[in-house]
Structures are given as structure tokens and as C-alpha cells.
TIRO-2110 file (N, C-alpha, C; in Angstrom, 1 decimal):
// TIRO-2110
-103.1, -2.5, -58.6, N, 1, A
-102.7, -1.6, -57.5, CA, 1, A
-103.9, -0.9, -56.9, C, 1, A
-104.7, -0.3, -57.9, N, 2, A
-106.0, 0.2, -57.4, CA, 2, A
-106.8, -0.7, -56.5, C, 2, A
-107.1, -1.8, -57.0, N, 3, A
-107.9, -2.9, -56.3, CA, 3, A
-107.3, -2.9, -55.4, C, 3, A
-106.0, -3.1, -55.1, N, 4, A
-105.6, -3.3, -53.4, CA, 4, A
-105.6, -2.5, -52.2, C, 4, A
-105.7, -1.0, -53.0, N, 5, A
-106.2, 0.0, -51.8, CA, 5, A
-107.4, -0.1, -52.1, C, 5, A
-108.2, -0.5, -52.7, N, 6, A
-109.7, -0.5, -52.0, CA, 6, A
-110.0, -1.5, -51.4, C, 6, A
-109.0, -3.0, -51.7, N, 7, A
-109.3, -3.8, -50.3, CA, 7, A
-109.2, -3.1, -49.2, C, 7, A
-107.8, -2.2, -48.7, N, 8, A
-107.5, -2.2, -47.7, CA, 8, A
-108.3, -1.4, -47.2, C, 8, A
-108.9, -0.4, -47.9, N, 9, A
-110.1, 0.5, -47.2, CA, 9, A
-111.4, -0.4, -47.3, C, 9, A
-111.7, -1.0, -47.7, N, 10, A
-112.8, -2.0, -47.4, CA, 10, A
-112.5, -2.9, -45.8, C, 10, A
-111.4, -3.5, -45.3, N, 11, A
-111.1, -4.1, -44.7, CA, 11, A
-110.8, -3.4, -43.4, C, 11, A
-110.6, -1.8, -43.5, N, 12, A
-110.3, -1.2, -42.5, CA, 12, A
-111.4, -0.2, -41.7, C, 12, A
-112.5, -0.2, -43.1, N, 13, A
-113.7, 0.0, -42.6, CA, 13, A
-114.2, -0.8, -41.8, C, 13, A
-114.2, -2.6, -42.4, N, 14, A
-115.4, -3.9, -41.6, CA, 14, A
-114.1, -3.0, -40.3, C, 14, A
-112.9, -2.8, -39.9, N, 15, A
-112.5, -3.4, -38.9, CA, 15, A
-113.1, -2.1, -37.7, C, 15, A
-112.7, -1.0, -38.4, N, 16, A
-113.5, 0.2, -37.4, CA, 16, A
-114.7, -0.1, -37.0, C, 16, A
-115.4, -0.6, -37.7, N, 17, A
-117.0, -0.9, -37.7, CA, 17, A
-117.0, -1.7, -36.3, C, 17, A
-116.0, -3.2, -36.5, N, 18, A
-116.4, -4.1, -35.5, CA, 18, A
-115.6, -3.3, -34.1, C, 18, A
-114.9, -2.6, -34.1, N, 19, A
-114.3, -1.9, -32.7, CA, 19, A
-115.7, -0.9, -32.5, C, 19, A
-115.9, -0.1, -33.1, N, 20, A
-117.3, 0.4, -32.8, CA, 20, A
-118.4, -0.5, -32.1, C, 20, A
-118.2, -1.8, -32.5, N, 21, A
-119.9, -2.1, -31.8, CA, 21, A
-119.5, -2.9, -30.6, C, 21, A
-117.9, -3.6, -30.5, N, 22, A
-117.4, -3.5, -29.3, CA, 22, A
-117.1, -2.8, -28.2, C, 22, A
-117.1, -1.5, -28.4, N, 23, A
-117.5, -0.1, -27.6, CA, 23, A
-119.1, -0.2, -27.4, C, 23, A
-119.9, -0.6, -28.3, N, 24, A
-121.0, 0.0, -27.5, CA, 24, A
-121.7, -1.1, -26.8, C, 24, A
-120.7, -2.6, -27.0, N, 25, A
-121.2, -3.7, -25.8, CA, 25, A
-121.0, -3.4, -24.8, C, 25, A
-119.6, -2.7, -24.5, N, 26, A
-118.7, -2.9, -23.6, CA, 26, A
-119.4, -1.7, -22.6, C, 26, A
-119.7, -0.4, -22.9, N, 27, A
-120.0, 0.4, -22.0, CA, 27, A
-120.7, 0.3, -21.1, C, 27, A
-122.3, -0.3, -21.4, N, 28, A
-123.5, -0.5, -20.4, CA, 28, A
-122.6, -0.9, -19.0, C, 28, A
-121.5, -1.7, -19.5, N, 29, A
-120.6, -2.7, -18.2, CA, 29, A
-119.4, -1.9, -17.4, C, 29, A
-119.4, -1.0, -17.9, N, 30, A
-118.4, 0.3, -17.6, CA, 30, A
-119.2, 0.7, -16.2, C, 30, A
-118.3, 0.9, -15.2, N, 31, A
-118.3, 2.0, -14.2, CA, 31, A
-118.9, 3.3, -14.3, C, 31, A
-118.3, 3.6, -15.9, N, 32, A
-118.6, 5.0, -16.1, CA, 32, A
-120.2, 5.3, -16.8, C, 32, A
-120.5, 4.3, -17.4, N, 33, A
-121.7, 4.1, -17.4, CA, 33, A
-122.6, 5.0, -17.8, C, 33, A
-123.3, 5.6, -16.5, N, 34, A
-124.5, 6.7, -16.7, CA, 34, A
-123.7, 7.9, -17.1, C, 34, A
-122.7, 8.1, -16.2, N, 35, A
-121.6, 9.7, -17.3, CA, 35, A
-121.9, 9.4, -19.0, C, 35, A
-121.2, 8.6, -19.2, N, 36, A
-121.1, 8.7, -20.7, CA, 36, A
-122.5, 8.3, -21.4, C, 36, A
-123.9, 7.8, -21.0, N, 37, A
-125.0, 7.9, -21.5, CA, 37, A
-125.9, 9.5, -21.2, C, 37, A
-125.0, 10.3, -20.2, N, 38, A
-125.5, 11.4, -19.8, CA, 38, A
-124.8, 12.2, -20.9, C, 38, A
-123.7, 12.3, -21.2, N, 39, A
-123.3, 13.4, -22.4, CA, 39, A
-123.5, 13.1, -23.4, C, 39, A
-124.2, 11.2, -23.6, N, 40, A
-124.7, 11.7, -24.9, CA, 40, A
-126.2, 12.6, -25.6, C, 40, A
-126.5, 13.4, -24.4, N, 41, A
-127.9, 14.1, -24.3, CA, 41, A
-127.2, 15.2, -24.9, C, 41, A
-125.9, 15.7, -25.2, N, 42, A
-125.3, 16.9, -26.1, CA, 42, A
-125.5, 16.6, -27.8, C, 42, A
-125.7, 17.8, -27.7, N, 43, A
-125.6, 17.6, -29.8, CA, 43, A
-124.4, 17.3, -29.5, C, 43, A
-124.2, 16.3, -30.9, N, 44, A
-122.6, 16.2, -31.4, CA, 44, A
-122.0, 15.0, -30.6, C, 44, A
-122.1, 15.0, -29.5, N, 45, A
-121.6, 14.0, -28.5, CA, 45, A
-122.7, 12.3, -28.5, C, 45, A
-121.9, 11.9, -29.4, N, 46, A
-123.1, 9.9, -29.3, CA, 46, A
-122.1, 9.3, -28.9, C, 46, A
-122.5, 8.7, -28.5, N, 47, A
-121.8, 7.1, -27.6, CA, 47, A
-120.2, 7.1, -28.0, C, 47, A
-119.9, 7.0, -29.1, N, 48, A
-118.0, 6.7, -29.2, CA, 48, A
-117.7, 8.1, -28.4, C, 48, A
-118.0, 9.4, -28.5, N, 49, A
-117.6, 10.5, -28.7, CA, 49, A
-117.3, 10.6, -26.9, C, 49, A
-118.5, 10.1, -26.1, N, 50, A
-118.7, 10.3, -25.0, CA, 50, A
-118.0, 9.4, -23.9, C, 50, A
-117.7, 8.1, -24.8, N, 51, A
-116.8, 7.4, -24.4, CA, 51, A
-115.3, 7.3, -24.4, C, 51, A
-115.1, 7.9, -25.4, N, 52, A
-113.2, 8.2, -25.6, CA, 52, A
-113.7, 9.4, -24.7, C, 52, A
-114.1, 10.8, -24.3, N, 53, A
-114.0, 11.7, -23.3, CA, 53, A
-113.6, 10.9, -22.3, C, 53, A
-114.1, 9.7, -21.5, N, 54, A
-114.1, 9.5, -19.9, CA, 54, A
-113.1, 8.7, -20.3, C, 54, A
-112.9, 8.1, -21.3, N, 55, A
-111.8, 6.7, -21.5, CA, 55, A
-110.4, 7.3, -21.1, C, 55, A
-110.5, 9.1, -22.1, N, 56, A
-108.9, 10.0, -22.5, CA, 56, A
-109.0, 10.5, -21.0, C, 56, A
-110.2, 11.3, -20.1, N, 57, A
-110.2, 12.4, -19.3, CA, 57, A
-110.5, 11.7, -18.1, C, 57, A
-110.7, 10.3, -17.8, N, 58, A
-111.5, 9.8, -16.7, CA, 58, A
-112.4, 10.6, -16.4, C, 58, A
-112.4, 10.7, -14.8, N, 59, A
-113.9, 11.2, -14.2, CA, 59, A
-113.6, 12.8, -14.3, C, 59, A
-114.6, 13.6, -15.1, N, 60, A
-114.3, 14.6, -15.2, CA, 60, A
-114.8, 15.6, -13.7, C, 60, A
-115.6, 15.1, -12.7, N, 61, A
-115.5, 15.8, -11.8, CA, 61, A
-114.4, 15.6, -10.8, C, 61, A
-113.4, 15.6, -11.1, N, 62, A
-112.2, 15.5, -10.3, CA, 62, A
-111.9, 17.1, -10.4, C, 62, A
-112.3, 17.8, -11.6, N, 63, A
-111.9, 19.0, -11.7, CA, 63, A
-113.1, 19.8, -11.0, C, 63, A
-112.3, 20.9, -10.3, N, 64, A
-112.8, 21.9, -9.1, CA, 64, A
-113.6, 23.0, -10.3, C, 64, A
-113.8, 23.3, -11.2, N, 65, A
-114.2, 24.0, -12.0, CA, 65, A
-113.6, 23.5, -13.5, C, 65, A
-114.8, 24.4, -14.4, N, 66, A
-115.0, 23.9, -15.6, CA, 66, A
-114.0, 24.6, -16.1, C, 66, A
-113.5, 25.2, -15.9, N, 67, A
-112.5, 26.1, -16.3, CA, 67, A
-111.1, 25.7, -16.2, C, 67, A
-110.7, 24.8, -15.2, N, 68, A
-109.2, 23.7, -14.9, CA, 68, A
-109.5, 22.7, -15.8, C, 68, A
-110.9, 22.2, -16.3, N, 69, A
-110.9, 21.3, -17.4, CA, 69, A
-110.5, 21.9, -18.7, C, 69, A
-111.2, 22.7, -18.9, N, 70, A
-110.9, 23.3, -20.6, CA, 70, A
-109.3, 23.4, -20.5, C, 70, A
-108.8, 24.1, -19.1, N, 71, A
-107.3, 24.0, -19.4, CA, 71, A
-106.5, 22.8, -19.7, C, 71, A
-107.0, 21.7, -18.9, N, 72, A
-106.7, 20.5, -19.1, CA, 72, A
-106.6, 19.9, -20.3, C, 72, A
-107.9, 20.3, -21.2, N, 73, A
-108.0, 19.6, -22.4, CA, 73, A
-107.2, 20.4, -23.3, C, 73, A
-106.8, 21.8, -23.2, N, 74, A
-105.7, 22.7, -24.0, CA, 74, A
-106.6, 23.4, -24.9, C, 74, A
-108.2, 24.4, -24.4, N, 75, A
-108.8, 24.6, -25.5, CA, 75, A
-108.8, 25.7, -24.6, C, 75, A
-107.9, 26.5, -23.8, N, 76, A
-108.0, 28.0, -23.3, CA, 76, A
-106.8, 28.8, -24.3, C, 76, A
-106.9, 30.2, -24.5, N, 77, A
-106.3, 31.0, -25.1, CA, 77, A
-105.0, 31.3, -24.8, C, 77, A
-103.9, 31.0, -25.2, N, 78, A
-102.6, 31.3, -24.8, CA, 78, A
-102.3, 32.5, -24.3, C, 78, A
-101.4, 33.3, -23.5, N, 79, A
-101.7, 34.3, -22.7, CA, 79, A
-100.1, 34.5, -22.5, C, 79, A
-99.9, 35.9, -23.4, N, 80, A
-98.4, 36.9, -23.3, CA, 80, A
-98.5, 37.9, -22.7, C, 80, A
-98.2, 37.8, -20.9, N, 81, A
-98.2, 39.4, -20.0, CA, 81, A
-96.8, 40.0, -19.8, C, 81, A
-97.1, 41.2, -20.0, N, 82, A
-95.6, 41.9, -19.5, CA, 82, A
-96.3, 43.1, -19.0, C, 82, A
-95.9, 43.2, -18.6, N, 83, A
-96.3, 44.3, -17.1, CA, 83, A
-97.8, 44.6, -17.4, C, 83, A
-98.3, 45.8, -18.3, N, 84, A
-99.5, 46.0, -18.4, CA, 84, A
-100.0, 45.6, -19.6, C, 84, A
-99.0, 45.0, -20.5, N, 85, A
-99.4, 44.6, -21.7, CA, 85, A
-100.0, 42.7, -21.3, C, 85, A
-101.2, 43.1, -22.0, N, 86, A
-101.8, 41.3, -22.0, CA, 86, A
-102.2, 41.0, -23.4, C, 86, A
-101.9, 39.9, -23.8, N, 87, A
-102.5, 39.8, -25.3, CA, 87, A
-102.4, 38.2, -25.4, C, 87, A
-103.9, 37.9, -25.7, N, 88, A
-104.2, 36.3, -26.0, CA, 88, A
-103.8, 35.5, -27.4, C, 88, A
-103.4, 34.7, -27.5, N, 89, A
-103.2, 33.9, -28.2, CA, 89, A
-104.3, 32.9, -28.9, C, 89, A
-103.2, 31.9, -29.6, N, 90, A
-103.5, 30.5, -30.2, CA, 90, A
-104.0, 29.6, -28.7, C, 90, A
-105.0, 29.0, -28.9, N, 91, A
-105.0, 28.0, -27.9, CA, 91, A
-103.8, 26.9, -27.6, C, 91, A
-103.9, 26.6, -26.4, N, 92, A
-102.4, 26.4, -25.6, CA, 92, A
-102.4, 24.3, -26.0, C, 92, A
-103.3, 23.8, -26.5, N, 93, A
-102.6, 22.6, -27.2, CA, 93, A
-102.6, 22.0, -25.8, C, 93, A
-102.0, 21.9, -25.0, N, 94, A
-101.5, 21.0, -23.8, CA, 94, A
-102.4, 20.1, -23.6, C, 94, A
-102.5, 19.2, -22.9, N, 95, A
-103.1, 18.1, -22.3, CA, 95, A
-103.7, 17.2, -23.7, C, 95, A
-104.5, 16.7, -23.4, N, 96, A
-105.0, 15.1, -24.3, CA, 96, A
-105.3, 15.7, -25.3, C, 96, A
-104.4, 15.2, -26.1, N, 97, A
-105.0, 15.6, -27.9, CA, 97, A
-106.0, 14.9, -28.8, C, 97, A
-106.2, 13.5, -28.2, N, 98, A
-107.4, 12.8, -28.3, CA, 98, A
-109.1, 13.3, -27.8, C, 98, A
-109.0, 14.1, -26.4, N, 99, A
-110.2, 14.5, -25.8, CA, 99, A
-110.6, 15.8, -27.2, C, 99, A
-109.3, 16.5, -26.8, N, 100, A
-109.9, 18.1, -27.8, CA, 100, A
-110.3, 17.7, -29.5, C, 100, A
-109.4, 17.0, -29.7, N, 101, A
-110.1, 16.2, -31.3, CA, 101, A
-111.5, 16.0, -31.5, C, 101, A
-111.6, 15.1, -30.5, N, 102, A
-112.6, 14.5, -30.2, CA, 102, A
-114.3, 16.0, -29.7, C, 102, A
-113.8, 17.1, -28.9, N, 103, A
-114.8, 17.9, -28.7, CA, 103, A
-114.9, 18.9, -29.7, C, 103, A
-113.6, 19.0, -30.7, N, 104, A
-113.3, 19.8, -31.8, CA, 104, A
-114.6, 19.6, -32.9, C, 104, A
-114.5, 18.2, -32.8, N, 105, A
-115.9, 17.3, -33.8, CA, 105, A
-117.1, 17.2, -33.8, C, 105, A
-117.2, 17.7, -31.7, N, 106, A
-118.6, 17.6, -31.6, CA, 106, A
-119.2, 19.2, -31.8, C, 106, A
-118.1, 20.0, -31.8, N, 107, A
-118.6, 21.3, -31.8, CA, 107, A
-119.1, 21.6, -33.3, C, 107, A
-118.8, 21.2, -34.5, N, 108, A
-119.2, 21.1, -35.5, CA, 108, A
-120.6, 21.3, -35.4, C, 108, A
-121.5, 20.5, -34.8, N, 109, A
-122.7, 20.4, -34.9, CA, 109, A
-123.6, 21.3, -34.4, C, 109, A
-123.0, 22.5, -33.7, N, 110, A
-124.0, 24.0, -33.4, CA, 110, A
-123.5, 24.9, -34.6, C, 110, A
-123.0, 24.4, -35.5, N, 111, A
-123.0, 25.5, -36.7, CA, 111, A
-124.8, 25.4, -37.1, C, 111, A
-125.1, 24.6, -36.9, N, 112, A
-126.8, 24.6, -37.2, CA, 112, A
-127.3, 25.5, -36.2, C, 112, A
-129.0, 25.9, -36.6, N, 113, A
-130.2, 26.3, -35.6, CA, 113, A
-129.8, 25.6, -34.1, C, 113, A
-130.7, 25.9, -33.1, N, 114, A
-131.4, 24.7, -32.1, CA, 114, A
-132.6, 24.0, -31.9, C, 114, A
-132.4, 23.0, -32.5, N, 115, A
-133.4, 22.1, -32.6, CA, 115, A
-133.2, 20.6, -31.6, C, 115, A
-134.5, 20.4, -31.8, N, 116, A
-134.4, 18.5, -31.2, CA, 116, A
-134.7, 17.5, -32.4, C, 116, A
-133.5, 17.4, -32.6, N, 117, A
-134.2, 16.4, -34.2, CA, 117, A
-134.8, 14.7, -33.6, C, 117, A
-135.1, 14.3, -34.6, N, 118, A
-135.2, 12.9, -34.0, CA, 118, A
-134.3, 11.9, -33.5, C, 118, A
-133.2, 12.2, -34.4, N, 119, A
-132.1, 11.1, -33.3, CA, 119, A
-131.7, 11.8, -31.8, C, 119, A
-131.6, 13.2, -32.1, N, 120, A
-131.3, 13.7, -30.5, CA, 120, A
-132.9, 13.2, -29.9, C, 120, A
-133.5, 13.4, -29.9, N, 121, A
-134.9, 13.4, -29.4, CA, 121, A
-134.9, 11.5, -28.8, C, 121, A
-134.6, 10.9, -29.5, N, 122, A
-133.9, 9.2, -28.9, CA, 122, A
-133.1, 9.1, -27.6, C, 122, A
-132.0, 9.4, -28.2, N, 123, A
-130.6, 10.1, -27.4, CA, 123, A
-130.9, 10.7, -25.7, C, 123, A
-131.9, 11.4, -26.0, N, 124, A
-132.7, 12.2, -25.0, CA, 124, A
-133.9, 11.3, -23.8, C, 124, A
-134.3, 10.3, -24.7, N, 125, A
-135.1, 9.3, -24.0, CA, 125, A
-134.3, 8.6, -22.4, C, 125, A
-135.3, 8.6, -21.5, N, 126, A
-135.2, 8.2, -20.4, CA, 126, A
-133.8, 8.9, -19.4, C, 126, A
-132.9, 10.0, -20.2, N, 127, A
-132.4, 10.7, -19.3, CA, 127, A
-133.3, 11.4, -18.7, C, 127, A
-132.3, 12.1, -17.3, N, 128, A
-133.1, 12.5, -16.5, CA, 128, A
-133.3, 14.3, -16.6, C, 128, A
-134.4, 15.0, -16.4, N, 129, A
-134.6, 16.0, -16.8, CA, 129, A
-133.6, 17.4, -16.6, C, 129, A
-132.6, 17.3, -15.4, N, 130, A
-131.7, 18.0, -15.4, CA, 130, A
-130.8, 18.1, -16.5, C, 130, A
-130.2, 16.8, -16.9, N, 131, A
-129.6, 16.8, -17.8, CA, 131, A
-130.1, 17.3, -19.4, C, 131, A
-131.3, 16.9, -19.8, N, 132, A
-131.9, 17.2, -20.9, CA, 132, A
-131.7, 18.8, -20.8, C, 132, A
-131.9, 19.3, -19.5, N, 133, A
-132.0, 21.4, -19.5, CA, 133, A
-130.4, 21.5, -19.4, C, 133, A
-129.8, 21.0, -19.2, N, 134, A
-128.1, 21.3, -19.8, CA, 134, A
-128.1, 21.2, -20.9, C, 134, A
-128.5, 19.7, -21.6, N, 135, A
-128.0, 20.0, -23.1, CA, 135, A
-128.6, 20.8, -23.7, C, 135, A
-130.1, 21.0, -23.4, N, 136, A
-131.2, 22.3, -24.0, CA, 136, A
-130.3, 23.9, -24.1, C, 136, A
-129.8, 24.1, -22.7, N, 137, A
-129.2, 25.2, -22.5, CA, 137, A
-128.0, 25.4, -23.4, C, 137, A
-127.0, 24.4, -23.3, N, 138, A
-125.9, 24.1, -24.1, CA, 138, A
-126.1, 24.3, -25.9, C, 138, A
-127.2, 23.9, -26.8, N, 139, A
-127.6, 23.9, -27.7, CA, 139, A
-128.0, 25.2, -27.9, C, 139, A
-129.3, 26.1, -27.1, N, 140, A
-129.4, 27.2, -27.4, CA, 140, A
-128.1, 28.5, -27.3, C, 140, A
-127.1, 28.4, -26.4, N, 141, A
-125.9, 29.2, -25.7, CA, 141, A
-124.8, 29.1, -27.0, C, 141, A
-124.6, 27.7, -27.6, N, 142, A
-123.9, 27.1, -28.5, CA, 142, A
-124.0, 27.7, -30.1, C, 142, A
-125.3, 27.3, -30.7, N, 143, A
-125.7, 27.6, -31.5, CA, 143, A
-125.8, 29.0, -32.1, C, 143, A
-126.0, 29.8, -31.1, N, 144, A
-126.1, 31.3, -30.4, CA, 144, A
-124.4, 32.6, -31.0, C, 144, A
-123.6, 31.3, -30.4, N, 145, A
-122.6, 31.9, -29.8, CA, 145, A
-121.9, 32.0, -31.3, C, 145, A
-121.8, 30.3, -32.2, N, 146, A
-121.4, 30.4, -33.4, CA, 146, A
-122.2, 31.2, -34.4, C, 146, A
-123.2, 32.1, -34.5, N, 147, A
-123.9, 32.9, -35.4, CA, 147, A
-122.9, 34.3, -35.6, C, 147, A
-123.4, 34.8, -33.7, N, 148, A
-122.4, 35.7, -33.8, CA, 148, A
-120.6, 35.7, -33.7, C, 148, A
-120.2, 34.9, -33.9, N, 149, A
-118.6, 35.0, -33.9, CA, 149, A
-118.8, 35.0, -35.6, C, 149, A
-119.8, 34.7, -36.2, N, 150, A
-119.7, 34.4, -37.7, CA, 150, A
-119.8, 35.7, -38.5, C, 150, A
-120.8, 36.1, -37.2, N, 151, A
-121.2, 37.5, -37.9, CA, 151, A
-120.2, 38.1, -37.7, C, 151, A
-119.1, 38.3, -36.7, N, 152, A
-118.2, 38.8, -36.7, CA, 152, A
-116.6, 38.7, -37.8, C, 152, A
-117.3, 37.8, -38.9, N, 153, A
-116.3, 37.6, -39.4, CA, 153, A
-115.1, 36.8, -38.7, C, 153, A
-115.2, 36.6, -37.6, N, 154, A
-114.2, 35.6, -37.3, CA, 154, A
-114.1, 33.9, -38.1, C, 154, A
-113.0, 33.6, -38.2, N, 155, A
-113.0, 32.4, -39.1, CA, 155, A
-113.3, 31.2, -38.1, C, 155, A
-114.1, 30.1, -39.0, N, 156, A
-114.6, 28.8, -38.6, CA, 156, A
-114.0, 28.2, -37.5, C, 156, A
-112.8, 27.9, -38.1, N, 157, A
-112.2, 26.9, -36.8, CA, 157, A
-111.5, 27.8, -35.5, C, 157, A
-111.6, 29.2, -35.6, N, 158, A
-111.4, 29.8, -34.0, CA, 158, A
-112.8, 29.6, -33.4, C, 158, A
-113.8, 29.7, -33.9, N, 159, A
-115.0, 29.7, -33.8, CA, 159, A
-115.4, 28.2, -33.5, C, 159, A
-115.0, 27.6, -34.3, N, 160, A
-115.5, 25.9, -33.1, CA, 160, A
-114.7, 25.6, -31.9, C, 160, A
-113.5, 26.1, -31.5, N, 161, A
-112.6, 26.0, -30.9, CA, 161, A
-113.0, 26.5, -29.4, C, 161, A
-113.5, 27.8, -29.7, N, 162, A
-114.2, 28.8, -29.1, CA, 162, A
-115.8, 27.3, -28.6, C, 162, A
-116.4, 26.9, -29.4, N, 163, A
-117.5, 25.9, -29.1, CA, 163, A
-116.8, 25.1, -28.6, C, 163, A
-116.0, 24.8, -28.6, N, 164, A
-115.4, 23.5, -28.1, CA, 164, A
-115.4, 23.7, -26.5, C, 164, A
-114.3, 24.7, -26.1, N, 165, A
-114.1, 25.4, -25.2, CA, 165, A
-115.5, 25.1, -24.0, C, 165, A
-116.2, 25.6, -24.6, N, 166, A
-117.6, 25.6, -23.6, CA, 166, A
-118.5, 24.8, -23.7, C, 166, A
-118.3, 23.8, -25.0, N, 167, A
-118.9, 22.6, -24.9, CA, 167, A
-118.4, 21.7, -23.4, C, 167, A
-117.2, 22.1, -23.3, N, 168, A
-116.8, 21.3, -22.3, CA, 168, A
-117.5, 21.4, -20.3, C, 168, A
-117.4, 22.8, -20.9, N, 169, A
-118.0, 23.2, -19.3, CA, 169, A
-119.2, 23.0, -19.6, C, 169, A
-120.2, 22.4, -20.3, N, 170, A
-121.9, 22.1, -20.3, CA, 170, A
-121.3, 20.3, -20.2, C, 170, A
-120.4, 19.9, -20.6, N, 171, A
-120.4, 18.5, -20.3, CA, 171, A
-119.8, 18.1, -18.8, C, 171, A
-119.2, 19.1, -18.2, N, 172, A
-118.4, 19.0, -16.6, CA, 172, A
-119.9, 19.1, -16.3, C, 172, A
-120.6, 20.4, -16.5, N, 173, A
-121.8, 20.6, -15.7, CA, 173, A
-122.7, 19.1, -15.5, C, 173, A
-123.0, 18.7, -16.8, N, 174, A
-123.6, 17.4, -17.2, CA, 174, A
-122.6, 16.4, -16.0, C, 174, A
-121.8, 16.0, -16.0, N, 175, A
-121.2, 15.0, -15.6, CA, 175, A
-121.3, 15.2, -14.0, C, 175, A
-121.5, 16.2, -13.6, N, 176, A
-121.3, 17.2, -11.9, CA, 176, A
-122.8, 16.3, -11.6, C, 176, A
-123.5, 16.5, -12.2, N, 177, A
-125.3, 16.5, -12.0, CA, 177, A
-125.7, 15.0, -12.1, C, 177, A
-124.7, 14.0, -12.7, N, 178, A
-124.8, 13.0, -12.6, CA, 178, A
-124.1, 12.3, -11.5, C, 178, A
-122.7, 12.6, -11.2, N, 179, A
-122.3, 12.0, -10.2, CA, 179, A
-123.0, 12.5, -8.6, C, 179, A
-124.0, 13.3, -8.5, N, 180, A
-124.8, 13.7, -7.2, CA, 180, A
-125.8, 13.0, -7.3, C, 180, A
-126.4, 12.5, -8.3, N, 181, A
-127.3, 11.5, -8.0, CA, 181, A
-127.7, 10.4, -8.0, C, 181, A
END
């Protein structure tokens, strides 16, 4: 019985594997193209990650502000008003549960310093320099932002959620700066 779940996780591994490298044939040929080689200039965000975003969200500059996306993707603060009383909530969930998963994972990665390690420093190669000062900006603002919610004792996952949130508006920005040029 043992042996057979480790076939099946052996077998379901090769098969992820080979859909992964089918994704990364397939993109160069994609429409979307330079979008999704542009966000992968974000920490956290490499090629699958950048790809399910435009695959789940299409073109993200459809949205008039970065702020109609975060709503879209369900990573704004639920919101109970009665007359003068206002009081925020649980994030509102709604829209693609795939996109927010997906930026939920990438925000993990400003729990660190800001740095340029070597694989971002790759990643970073032959984009164009606007983009590189978004993700630069995005990494320092990011990284920044999870110290202090930490310091505040706020718990982890309101705190990536919170990254998530504004990861998104440095990747609309990202995506804005690519489709103008």
C-alpha cells in the first residue's frame, strides 16, 4: 500500500513537472508575452506565477485603477457601515480564487530583507529599466511594510494578505508601463 502512494506521488510529480515546462514553451508565443516576462522582475513572481495572473485575470490594464483590481482579486478589507459607525473586516474573498492564491505565495517572499539575489538579478536581465524601479520600489515598500505590521504584532497571514494587496498594485503598475511601450 505504501509503495503505491509513492508511485502516485512520484508520477504526479514527473506529471506537474512536464505541465510546467509546457507553460514555459508555450508563453514566449503568448500575446501576453512581455506582461508576464515583465512581472516576473517582482520578488516571488517567476514565470508559472506570472502566467496563471494574466491566464486567471487577463489584461490587467483593463482596470482604471489599482485599487478596482485588488477588489477584483478579493484582497480589499470587508467593510460594515451604519450611519457613523465603520469597521473593517476579513478580506472580501470575491473574485478569482486562483489569482489571490497565487499572489498570497508570492507575497511570502518580502518576509525577507531587500535584496537582489542572483536568481532575481537573472530574472531582471534585459527588462527594461522602468520596470526593474517598480520591482526595486515594490521590494523596498514590501519588505518594509512586513517588518512593521510584525512589529506590530499583527499575525502573518493578515500581514501577507495586507502584501498581497499591494503587491498587486506594483504589478498593475508594472503591467500599465508595459502596455505603453
Amino acid at each position: 500500500c505504501l509503495e503505491e502512494y509513492l508511485g502516485a506521488i512520484d508520477e504526479t510529480t514527473r506529471r506537474v513537472a512536464r505541465l510546467d515546462e509546457q507553460i514555459r514553451e508555450l508563453v514566449p508565443q503568448w500575446s501576453q508575452a512581455r506582461t508576464v516576462q515583465a512581472l516576473t522582475a517582482h520578488r516571488g513572481v517567476a514565470l508559472l506565477t506570472a502566467a496563471t495572473l494574466i491566464a486567471e485575470l487577463g489584461d490587467l490594464t483593463r482596470f482604471d485603477r489599482a485599487r478596482d483590481l485588488m477588489g477584483f482579486v478579493g484582497l480589499v478589507p470587508s467593510l460594515d457601515a451604519t450611519g457613523l459607525k465603520h469597521r473593517t473586516g476579513a478580506i472580501t474573498k470575491t473574485g478569482n480564487g486562483h489569482a489571490r492564491r497565487v499572489l498570497i505565495e508570492a507575497a511570502w517572499a518580502y518576509r525577507y530583507p531587500a535584496r537582489r539575489t542572483a536568481h532575481l538579478k537573472r530574472r531582471l536581465d534585459g527588462q527594461p529599466d522602468e520596470v526593474q524601479q517598480i520591482a526595486w520600489k515594490a521590494q523596498l515598500r514590501l519588505c518594509g511594510r512586513y517588518r512593521k505590521l510584525t512589529a506590530r504584532k499583527k499575525h502573518h497571514t493578515k500581514v501577507i494578505a495586507a502584501l498581497a494587496r499591494e503587491l498587486v498594485g506594483f504589478l498593475w503598475a508594472t503591467a500599465r508601463m508595459v502596455s505603453t511601450n
